[in-house]
N, C-alpha and C positions, 0 to 999 in steps of 0.2 A: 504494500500500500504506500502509495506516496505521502511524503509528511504536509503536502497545502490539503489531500484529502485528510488526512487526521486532524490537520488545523479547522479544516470547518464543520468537521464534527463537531467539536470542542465551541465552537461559534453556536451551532446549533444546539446543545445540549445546554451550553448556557443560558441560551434565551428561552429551552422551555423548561430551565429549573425557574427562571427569573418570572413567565409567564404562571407559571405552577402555583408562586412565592405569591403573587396579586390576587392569585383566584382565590387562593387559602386565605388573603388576609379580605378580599369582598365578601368571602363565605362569613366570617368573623365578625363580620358588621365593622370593621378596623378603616374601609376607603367605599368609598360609593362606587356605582355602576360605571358612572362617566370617565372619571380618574383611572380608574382600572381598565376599561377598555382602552381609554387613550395610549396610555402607559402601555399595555401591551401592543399596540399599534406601532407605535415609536419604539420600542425595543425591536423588534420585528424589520422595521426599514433599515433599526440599525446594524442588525444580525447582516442582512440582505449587502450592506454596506461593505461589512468588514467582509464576507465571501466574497465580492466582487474587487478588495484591496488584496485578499491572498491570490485571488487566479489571475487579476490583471497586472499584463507588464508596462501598461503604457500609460503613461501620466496623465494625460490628458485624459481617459477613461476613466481612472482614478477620480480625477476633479470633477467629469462630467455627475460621477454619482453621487460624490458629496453634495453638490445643488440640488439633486434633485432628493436626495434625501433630508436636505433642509426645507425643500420646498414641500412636501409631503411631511413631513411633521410639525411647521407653520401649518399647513392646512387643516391638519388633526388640529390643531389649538383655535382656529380661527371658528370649526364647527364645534367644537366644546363650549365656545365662549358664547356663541349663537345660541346654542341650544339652553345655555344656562338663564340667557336672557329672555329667552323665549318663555322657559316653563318655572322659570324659578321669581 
């Protein structure tokens, strides 16, 4: 097995210990629905992020994803903020 495959195992294992970690504390009454799903949301872009920094060699593909993975987790916070205003 190659070690960029074993490195994103380890990427993926962590983000569904990390996902696990939110669900356990929403189960717990500890974080609300919204937070939690965000949070998992954005852990997820960022999991997506860090596989696409271990398999790419080319910098600019690199950069391209970090924007776009800020721009996708801005947009998670822009529909949390909406939704908060809307129903709360």
């Amino acid at each position: 097995m190659k070690l960029k495959n074993i490195f994103s195992f380890g990427v993926i294992a962590y983000f569904t210990y990390k996902g696990i970690s939110k669900l356990i504390k929403y189960d717990k009454g500890e974080s609300n629905f919204d937070d939690t799903i965000s949070g998992i949301g954005k852990d997820a872009i960022n999991s997506v992020n860090d596989i696409a920094a271990i398999f790419s060699d080319d910098e600019n593909e690199k950069n391209l994803c970090d924007g776009i993975s800020e721009l996708a987790k801005n947009g998670i916070d822009v529909i949390v903020a909406a939704k908060r205003d809307i129903y709360d």
